[in-house]
SEGU-229608 format. One record per residue: y negated, x, z negated of N, C-alpha, C, O in turn; residue in three letters. Coordinates in pm, whole numbers, plus 32768, in hexadecimal, padded with zeros to 4 digits. Atoms other than C-alpha are relative to their C-alpha. Layout:
BEGIN
YXZYXZYXZYXZALA/...
This chain:
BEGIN
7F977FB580457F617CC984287FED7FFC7F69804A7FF77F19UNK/805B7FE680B77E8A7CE082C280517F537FD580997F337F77UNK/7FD78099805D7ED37B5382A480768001800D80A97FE37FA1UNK/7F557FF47FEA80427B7483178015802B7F6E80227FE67F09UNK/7FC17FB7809C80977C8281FD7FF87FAC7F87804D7FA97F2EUNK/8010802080797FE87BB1810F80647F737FCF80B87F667F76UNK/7F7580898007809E7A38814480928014800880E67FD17FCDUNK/7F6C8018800281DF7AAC81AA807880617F96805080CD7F69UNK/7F687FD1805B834F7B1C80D07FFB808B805D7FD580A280D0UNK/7FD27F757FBB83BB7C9280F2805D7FD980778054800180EBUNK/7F9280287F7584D17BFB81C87FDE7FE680977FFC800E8108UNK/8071802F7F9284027B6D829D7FD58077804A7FFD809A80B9UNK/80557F997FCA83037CA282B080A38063803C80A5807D80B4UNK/7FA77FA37FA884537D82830980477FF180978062804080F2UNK/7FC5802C7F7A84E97CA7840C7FBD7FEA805D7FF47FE280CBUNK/806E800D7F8683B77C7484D77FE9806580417FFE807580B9UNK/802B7F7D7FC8833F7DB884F4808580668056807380B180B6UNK/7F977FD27FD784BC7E2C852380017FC580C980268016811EUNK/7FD280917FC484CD7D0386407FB6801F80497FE7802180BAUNK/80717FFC7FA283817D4E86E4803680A3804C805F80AB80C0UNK/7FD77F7F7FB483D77ED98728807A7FEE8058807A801E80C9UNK/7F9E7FE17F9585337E9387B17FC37FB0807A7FB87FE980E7UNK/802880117F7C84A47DA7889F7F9D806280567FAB807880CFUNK/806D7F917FCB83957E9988F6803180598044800C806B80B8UNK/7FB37FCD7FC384AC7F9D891980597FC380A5805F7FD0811FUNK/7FE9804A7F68853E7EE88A087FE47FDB808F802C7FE280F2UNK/800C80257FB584917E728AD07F88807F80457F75808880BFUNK/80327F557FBE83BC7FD38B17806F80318034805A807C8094UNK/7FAF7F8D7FCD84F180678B6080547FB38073808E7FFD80C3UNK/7FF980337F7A855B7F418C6F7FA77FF880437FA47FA6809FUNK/806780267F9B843E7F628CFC7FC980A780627FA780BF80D5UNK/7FE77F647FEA843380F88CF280558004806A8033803980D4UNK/7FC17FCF7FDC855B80EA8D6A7FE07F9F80B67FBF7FE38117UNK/801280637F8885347FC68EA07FB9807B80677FDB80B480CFUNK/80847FB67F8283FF808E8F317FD380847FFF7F7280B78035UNK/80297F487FD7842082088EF98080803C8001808A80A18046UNK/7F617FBC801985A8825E8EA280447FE9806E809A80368098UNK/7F6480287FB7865B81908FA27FCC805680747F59807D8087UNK/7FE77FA77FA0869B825090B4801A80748000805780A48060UNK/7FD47F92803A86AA839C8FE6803C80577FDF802480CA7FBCUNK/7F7C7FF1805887E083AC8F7F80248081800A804380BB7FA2UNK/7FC07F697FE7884784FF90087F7B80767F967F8D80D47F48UNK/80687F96803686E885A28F9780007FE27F557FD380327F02UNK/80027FF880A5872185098E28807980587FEB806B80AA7F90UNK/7F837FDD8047886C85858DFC7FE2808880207FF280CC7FBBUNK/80157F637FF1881986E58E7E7F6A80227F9C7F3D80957F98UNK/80447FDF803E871286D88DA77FFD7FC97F6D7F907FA67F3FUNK/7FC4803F805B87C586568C677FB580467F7E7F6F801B7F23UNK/80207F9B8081878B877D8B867F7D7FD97FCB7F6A7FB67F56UNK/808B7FF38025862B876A8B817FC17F7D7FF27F577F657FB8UNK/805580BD802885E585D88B86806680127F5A80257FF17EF7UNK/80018003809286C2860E8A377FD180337FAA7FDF800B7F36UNK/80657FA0805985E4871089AA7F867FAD7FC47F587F937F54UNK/809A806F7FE984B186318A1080277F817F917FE47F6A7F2CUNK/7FF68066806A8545850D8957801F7FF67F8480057F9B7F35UNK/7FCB8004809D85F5859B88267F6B80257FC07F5A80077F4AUNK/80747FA8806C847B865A87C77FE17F62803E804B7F238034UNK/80698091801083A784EF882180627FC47F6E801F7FC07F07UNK/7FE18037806C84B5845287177FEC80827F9A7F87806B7F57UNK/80077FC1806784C3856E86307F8F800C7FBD7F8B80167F42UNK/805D802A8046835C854F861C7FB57F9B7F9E7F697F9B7F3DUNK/801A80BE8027832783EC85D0806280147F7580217FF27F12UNK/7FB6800380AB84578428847A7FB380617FC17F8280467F53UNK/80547FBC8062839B855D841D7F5C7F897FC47F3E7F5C7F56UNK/80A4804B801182308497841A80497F7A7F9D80327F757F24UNK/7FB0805E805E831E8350839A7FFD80157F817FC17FCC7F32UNK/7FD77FD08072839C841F827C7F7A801B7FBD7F657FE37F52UNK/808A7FDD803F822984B382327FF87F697FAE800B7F437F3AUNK/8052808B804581A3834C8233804E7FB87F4580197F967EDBUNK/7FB08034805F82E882D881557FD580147F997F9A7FB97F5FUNK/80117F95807382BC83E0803A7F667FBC7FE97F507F757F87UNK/80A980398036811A837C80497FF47F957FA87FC87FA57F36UNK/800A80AA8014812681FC800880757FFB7F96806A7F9B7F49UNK/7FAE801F807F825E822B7F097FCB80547FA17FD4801D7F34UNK/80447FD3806B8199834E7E337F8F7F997FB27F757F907F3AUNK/808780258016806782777E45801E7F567FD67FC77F1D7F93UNK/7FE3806F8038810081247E04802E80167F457FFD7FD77EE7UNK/7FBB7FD2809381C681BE7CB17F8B802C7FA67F8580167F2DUNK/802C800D807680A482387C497F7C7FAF7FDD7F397FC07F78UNK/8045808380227FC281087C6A80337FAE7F8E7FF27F8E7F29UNK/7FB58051807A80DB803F7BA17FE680577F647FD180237EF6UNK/80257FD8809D80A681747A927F907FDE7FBD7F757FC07F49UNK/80AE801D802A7F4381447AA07FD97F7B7FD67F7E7F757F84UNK/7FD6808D80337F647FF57A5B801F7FDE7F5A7FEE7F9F7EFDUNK/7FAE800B80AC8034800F79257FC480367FA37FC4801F7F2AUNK/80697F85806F7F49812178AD7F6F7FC27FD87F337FE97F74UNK/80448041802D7E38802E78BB80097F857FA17FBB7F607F49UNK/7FB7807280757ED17F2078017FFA80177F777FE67FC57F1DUNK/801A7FE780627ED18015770C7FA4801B7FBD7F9580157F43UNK/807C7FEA80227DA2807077137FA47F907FCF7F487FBE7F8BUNK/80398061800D7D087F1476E280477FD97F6180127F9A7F06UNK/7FB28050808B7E0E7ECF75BC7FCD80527F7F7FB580247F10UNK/80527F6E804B7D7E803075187F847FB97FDF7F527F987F73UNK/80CC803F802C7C0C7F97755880197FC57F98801E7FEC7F23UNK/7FE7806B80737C557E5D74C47FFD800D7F9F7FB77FC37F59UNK/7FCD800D807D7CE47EDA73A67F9E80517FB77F80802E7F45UNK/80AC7FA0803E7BA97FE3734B7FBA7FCE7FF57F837FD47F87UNK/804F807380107ACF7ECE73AF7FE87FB57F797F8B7FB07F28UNK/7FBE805280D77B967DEB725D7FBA80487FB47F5D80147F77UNK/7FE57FF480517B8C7ED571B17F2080207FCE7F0380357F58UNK/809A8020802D79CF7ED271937FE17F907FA680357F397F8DUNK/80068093802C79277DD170D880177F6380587FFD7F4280CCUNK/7FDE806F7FC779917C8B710B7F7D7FA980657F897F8080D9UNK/80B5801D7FB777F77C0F717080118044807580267FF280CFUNK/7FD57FB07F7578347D2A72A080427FD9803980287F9E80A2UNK/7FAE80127F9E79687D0972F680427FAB8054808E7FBE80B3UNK/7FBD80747FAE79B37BC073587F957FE880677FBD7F81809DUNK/8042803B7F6778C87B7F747880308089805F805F808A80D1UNK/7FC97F7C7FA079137CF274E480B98013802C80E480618080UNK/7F9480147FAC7A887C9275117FF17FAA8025804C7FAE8077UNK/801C80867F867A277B4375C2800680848088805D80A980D7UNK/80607FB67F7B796F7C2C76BD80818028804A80B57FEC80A7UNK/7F667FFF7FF17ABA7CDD76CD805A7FF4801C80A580458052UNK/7FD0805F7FDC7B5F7BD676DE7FFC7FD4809480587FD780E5UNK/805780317F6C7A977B567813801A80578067803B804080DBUNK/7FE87FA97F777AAC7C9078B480948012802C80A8801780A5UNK/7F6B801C7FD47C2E7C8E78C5800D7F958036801B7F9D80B0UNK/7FD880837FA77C627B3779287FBB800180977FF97FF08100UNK/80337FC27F777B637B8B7A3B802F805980558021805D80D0UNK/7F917F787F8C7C2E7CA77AC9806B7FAA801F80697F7B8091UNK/7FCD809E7FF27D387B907A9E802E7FF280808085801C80CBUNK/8024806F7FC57CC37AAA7B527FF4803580828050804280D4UNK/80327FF37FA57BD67B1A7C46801380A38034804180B580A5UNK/7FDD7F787FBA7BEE7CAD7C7480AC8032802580C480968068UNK/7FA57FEA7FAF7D527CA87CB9802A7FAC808680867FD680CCUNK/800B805C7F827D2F7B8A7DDA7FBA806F805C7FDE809980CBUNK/806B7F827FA57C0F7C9C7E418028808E805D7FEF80DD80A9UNK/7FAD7F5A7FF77CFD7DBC7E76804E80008032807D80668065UNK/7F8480227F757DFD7D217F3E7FA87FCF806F7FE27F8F80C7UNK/803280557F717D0D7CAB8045800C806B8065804C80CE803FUNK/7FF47F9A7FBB7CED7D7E817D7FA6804C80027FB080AA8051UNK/80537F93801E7BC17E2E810B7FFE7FEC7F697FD27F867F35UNK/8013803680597BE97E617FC97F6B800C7F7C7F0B80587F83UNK/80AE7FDF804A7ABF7E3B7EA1801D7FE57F5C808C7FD07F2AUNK/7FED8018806F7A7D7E0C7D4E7FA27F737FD77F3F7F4C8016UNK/8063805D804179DE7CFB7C9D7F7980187FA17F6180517F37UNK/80797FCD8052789C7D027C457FE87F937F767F927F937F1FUNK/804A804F807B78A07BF67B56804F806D7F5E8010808C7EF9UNK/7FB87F7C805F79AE7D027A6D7FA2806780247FCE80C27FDEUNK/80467F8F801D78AF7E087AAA7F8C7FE27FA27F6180447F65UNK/805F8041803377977D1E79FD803280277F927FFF80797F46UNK/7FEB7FF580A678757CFD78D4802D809B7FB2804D80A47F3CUNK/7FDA7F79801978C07E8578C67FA580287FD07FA180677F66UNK/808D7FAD803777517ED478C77FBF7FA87F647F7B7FDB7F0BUNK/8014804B8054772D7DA877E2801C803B7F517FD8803B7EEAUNK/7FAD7FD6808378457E4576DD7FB380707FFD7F90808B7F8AUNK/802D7F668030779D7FA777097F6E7FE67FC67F2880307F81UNK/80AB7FCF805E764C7F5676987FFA7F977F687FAD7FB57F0CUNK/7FE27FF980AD76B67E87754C807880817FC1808F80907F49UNK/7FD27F88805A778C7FC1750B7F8A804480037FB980A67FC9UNK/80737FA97FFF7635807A75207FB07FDC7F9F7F4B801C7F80UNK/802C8025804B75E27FBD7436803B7FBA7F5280117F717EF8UNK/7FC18029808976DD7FA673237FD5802A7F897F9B80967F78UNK/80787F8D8085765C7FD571B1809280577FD580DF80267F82UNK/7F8B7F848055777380F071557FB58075803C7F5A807B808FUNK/800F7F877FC07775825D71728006800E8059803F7FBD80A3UNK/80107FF17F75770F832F729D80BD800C804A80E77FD080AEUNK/7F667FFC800878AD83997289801B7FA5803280397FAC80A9UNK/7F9980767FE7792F824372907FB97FB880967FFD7F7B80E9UNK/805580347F71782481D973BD802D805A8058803C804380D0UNK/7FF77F9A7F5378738307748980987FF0804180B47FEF80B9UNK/7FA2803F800C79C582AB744E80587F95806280BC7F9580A9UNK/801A80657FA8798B817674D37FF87FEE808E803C7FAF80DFUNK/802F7FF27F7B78F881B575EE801C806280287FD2808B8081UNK/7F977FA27FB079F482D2763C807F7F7D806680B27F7C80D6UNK/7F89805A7FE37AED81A576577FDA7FBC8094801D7FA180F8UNK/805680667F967A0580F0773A8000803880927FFE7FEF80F6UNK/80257FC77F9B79E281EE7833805F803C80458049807780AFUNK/7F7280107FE87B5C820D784E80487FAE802980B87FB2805BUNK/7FC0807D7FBE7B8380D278997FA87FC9808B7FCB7F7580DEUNK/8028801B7F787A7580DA79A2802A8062807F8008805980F4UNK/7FBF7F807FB27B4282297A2480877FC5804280BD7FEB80A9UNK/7F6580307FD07C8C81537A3C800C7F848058806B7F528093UNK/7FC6807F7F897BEF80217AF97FB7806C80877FD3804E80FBUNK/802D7FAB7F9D7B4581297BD38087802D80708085800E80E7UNK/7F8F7FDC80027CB081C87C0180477F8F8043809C7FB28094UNK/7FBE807580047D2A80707C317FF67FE880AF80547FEE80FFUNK/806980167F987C1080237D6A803E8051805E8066801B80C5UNK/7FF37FB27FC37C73817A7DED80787FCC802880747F84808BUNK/7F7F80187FB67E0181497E13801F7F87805280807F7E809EUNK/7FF1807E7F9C7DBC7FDA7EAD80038029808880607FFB80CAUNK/801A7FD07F987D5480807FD98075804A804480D08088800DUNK/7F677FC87FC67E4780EA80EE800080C67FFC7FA8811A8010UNK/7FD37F74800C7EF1824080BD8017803E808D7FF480B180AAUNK/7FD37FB27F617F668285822F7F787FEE80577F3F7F818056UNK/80777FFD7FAF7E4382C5830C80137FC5808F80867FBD80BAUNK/800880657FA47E178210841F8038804D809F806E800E80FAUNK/7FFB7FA17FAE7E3B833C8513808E8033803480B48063809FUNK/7F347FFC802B7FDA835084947FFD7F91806480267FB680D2UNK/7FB2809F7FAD800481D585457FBC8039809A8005800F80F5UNK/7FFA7FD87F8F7F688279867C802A805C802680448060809EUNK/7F6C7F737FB1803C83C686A780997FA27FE080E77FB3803DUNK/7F9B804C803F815882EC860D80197FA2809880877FA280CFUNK/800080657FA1811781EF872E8012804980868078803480C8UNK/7FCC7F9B7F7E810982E9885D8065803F80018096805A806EUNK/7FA67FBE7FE7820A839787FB80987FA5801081017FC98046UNK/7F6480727FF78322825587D67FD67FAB8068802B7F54807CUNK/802A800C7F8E824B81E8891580728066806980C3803180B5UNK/7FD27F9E7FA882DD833189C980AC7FE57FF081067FE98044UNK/7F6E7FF9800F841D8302892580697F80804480DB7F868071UNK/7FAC805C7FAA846B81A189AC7FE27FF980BF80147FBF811FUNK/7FE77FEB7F1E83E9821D8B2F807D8062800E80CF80518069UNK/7F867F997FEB84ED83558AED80997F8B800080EE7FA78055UNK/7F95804B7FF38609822F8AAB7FF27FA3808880427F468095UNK/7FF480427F9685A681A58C0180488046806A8065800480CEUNK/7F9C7FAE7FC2867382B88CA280AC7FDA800780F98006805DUNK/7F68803B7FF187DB81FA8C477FF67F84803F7F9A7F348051UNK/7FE4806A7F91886881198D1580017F697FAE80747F5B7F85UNK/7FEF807E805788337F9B8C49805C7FBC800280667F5D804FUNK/7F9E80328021894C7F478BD480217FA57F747FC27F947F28UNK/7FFB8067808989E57E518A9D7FE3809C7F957F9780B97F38UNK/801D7F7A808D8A167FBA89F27F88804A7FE27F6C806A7F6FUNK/805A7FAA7FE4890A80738A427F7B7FC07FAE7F357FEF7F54UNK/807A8046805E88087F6489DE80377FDE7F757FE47FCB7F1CUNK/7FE4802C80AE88DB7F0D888A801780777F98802B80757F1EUNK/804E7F678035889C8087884B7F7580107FF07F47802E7F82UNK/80BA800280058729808988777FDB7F937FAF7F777FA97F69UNK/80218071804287207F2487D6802A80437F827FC880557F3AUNK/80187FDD80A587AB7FB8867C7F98806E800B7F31806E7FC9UNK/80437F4F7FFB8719811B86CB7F637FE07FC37F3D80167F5BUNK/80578042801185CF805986CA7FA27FA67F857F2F7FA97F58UNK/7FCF8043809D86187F74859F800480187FAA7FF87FCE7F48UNK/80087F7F80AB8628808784A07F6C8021800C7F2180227FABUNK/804B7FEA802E852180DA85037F727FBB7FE37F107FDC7FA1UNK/807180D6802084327F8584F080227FF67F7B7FCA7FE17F28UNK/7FE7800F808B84E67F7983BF7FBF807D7F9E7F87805B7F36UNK/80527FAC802A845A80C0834E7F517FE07FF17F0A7FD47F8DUNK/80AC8038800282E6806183B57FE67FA47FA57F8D7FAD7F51UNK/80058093807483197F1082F47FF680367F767FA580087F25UNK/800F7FB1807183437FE381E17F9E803D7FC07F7380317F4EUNK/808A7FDC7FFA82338093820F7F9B7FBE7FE77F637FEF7F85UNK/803880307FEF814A7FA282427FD37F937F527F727F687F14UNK/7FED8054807781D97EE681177FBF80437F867F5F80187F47UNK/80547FCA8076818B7FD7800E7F85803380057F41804F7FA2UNK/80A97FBB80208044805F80757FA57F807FF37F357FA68014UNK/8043806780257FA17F07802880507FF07F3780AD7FA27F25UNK/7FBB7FFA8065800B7F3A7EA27FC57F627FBF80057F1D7F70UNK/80268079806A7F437E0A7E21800F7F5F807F7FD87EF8805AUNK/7FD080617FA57FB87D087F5E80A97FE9802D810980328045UNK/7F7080247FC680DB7C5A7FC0804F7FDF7F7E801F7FE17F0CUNK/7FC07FE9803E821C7C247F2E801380557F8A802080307F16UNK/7FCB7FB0805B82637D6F7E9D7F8580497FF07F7480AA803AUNK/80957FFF805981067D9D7DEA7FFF80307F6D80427FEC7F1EUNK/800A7FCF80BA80D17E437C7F7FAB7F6A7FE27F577F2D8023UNK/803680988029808D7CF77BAB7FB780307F9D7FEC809D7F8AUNK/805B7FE880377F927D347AC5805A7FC67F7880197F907F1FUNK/7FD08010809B80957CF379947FC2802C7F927FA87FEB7F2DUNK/80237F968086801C7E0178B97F857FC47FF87F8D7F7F7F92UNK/8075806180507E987D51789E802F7F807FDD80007F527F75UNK/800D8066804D7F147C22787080697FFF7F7980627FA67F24UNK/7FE17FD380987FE57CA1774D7FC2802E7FA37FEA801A7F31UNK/80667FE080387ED67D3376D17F947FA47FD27F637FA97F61UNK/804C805580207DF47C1E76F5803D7F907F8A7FEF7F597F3CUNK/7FE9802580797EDB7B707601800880087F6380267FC37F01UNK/7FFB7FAF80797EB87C5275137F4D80337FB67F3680827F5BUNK/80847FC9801B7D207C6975007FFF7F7C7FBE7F9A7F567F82UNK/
């Protein structure tokens, strides 16, 4: 599923997952229905009220929990993309405090800089879309690298602490970064989520299979595959298609 999300188009990821549940629907609820409904008929219908009770709360559960998940993975995507932008700035800030030292200092200390952006780049945003995600240790080298020639700049204690306020802001925002890669919906949601649209396509094995009946359950179904897809889509914020691109460092990196 991890390599799916990552190779394929949103289109793709919606219509599959849409595609896989209705068949699923389906075919639980001809099969429900084959080997426990038929013959029934009198005891379902006298007992109508209450198989619709039973089925409207199994769905009503599954949109409430839906909706939870929705709201999770779109707070937490929006504010990855902020966090993002906010580091961009933060690196363009360094940079420019960096300049403004002696020239003997500061040019190997924006290389470093340098290095460590293109490294996030490169390699720590490949790192963060995988299905576990990590950081790069070779950008942690050049972090500890940059923090101990700021420990060693010849200026005031001011302009060093300064310094290495900046530094430790920017190891707060790839920290931040690390954190929101990671999935937002707990794993525990896709198993009440799953029993309960489990229950809901044995409760549709109670109608008689018909063209209508199944091209009711087939959209009914469909929304909501399309919902999950959704799901699924944004809580991977640094994979796939619709991924925060790391614009803001490399705007930044043009500017060091």
């Amino acid at each position: 599923m991890s390599d799916f999300l990552v190779r394929a188009n949103d289109a793709t990821i919606l219509l599959v997952i849409a595609g896989v549940l209705v068949v699923v629907a389906l075919g639980v609820a001809e099969i429900v229905h084959r080997f426990f409904f038929t013959g029934l008929e009198e005891e379902v219908e006298r007992h109508a009220k209450l198989l619709d009770l039973v089925h409207a709360s199994l769905l009503a559960f599954v949109a409430f929990m839906l909706a939870i998940s929705v709201t999770d993975v779109r707070a937490n995507f929006g504010k990855t993309d902020d966090a993002v932008a906010h580091e961009g700035m933060l690196v363009a800030t360094f940079a420019r405090e960096i300049g403004e030292q002696t020239a003997d200092w500061a040019g190997p200390e924006r290389d470093l800089l340098r290095r460590y952006v293109e490294t996030v780049v490169t390699d720590e945003w490949r790192r963060l879309g995988a299905a576990e995600p990590s950081l790069s240790p070779q950008a942690q080298a050049l972090l500890d690298d940059l923090r101990a020639a700021l420990r060693r700049l010849p200026a005031s204690e001011d302009v060093r602490r300064s310094l290495l306020d900046r530094h430790d802001r920017l190891e707060l925002a790839r920290i931040a970064r690390y954190e929101n890669a990671t999935r937002s919906v707990p794993r525990v949601f896709w198993v009440l989520i799953g029993g309960f649209l489990l229950g809901g396509m044995v409760m549709n094995g109670r109608y008689r299979p018909t063209v209508l009946t199944r091209s009711l359950v087939a959209v009914h179904f469909a929304a909501i595959g399309l919902c999950i897809a959704l799901i699924l889509v944004l809580d991977e914020p640094f994979r796939g298609e619709t991924s925060i691109a790391p614009t803001p460092l490399v705007d930044a990196l043009q500017r060091i």
